[in-house]
Structure formats: structure tokens, C-alpha cells
FIKOLZA-1660 file (N, C-alpha, C; in steps of 0.1 Angstrom, whole numbers, plus 5000, padded with zeros to 4 digits):
% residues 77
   i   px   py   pz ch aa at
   1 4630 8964 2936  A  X  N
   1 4637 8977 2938  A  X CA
   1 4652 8974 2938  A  X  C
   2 4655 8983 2929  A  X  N
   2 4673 8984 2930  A  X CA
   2 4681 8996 2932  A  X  C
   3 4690 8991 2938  A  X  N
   3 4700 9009 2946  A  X CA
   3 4709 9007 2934  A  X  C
   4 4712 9024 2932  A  X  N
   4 4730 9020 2928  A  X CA
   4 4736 9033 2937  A  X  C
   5 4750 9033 2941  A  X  N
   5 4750 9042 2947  A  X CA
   5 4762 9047 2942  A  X  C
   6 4762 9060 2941  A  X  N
   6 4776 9069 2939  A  X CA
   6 4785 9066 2948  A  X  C
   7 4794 9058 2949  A  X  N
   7 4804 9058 2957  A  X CA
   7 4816 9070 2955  A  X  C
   8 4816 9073 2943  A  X  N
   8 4828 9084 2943  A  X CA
   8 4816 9102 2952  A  X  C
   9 4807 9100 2946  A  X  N
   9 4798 9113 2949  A  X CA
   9 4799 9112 2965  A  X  C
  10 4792 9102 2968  A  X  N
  10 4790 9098 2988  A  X CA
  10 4805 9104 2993  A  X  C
  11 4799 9117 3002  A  X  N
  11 4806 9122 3009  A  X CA
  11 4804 9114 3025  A  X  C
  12 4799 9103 3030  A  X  N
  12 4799 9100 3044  A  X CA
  12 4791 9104 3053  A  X  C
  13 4780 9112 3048  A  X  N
  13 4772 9118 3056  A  X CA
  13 4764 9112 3066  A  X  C
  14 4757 9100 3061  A  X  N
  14 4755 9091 3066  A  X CA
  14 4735 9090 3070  A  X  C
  15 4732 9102 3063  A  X  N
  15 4718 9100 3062  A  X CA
  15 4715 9089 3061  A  X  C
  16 4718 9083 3049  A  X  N
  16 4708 9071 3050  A  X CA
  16 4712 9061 3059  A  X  C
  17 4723 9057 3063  A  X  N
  17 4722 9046 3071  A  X CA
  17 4716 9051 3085  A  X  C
  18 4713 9066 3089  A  X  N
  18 4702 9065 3101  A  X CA
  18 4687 9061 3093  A  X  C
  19 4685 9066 3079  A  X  N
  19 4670 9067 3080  A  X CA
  19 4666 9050 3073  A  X  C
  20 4676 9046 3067  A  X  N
  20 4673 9030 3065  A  X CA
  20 4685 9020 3068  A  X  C
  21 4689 9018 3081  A  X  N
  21 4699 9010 3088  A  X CA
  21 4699 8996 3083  A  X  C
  22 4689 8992 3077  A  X  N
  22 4686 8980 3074  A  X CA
  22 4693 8977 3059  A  X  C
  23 4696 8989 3051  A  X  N
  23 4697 8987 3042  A  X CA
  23 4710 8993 3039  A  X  C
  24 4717 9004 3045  A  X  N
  24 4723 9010 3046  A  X CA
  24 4735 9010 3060  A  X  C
  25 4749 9008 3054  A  X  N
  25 4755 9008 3072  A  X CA
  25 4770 9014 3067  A  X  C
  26 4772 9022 3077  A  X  N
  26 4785 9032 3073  A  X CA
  26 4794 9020 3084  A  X  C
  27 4810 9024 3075  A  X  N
  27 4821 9009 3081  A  X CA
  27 4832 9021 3078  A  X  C
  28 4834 9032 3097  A  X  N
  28 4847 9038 3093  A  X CA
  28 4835 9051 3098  A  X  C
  29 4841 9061 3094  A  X  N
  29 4834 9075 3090  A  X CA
  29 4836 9077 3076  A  X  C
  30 4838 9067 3065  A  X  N
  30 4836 9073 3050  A  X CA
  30 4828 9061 3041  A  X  C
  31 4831 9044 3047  A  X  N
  31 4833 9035 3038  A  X CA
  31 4813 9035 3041  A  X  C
  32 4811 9036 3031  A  X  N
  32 4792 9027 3030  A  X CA
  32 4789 9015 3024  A  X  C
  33 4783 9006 3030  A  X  N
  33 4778 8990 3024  A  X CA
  33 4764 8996 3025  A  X  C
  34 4760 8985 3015  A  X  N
  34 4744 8986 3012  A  X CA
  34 4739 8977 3003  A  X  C
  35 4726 8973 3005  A  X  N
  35 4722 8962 2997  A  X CA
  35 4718 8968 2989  A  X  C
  36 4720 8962 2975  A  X  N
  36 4719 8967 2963  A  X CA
  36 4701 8964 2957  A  X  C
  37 4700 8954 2965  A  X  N
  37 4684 8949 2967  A  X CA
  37 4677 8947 2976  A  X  C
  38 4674 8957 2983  A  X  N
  38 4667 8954 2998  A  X CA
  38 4651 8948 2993  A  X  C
  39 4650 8947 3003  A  X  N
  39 4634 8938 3002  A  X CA
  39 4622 8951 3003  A  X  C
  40 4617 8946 2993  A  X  N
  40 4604 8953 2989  A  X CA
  40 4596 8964 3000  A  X  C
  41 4598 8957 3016  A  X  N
  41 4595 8964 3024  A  X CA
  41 4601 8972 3035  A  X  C
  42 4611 8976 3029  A  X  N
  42 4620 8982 3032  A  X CA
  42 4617 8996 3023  A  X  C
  43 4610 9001 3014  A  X  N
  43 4612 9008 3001  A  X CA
  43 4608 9022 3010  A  X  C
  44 4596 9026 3018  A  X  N
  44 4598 9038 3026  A  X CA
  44 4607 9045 3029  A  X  C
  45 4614 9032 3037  A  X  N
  45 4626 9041 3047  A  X CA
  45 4638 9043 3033  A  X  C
  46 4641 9036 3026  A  X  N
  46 4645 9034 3012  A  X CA
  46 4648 9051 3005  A  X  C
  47 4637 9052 3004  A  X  N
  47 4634 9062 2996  A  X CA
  47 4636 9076 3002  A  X  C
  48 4628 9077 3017  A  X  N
  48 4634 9087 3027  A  X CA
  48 4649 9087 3027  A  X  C
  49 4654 9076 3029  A  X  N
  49 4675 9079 3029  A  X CA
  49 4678 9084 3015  A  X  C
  50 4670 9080 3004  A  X  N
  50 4677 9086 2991  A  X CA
  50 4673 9101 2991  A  X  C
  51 4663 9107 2992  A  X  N
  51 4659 9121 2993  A  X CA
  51 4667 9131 3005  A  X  C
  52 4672 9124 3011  A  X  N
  52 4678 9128 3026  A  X CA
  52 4692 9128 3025  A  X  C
  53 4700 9122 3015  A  X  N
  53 4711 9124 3008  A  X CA
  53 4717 9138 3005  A  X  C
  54 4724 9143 3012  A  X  N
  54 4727 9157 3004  A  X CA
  54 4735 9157 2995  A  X  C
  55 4742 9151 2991  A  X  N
  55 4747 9151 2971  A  X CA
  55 4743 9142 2965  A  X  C
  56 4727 9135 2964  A  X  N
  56 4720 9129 2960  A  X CA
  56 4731 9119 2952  A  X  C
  57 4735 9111 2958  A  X  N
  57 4744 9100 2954  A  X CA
  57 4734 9084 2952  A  X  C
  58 4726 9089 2955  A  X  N
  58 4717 9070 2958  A  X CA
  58 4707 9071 2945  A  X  C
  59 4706 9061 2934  A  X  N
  59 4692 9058 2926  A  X CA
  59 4687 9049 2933  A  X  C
  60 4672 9050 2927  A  X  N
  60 4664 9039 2934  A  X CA
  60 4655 9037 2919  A  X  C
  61 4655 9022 2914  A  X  N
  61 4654 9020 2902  A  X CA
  61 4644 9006 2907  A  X  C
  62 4638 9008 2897  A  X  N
  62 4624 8991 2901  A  X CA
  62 4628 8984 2893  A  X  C
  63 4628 8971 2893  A  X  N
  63 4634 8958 2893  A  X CA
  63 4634 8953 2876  A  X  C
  64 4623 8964 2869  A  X  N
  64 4627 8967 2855  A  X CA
  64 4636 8974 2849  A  X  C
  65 4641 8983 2863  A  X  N
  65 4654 8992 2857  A  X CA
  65 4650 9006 2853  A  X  C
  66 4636 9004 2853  A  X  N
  66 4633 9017 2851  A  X CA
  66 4636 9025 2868  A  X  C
  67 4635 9043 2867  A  X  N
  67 4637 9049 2878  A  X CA
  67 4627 9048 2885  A  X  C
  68 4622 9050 2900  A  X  N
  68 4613 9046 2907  A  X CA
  68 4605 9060 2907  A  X  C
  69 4593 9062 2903  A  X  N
  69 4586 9070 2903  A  X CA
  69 4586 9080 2913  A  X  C
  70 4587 9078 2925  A  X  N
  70 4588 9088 2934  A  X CA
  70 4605 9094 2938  A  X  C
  71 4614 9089 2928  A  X  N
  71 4622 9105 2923  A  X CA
  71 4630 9095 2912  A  X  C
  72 4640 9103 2903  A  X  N
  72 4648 9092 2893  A  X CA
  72 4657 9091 2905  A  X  C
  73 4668 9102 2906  A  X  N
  73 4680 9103 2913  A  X CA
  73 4680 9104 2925  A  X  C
  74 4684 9090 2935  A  X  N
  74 4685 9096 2949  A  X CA
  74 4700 9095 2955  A  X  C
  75 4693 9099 2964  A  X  N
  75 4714 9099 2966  A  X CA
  75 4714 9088 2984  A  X  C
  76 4728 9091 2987  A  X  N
  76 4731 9082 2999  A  X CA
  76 4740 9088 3005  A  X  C
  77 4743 9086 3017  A  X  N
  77 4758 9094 3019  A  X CA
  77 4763 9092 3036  A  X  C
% end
């Protein structure tokens, strides 16, 4: 699995770093880090923070690059 994340779109909301902290961590109230490859078992909570995004700033793309079936575009924030 691979993230990409809108950094210009991410408004700082910060959903995802509560719903996947592991993968996701806000530095400030705006700045987001995140692994661009979290570990396979991580992909739940993953996938919950991209849907949980409100200006769907996060993709979640499989390791082919294709989009991950359970949405193309997710967001982060």
C-alpha cells in the first residue's frame, strides 16, 4: 500500500492522525508527516483516516499503483 497526500489540499484537520497515529502525525496545527508506506497492517485504520478526511486530500494506492479498491481518492488532513 502507498499514500500520497495532498499537501496543498490538507487543511490540518487532523482526522487522520487520530484515526491512524501510526501512520499519520500532525507537527504544529497545520504541518502533516506520514509514511508514504505504512505496513500492510496498518491498512484499516489507513483507510478509515482517508475516508475521514474532509477535503479528501489522502490516496491510498496498492503497491502496483493501482487505486485501492475500497475508494480511488482518499484524503488526509
Amino acid at each position: 500500500m502507498r499514500l500520497v497526500v495532498d499537501l496543498n489540499r490538507c487543511q490540518g484537520y487532523a482526522q487522520c492522525a487520530f484515526l491512524a497515529p501510526d501512520t499519520f502525525t500532525m507537527h504544529g496545527e497545520e504541518a502533516l508527516m506520514y509514511d508514504p508506506e505504512p505496513d500492510d497492517a496498518q491498512r484499516l485504520d489507513v483507510l478509515r483516516a482517508a475516508h475521514a478526511c474532509p477535503v479528501q486530500a489522502i490516496t491510498v494506492e496498492d503497491l502496483d499503483g493501482a487505486p485501492d479498491g475500497e475508494r480511488e481518492a482518499t484524503h488526509v488532513a
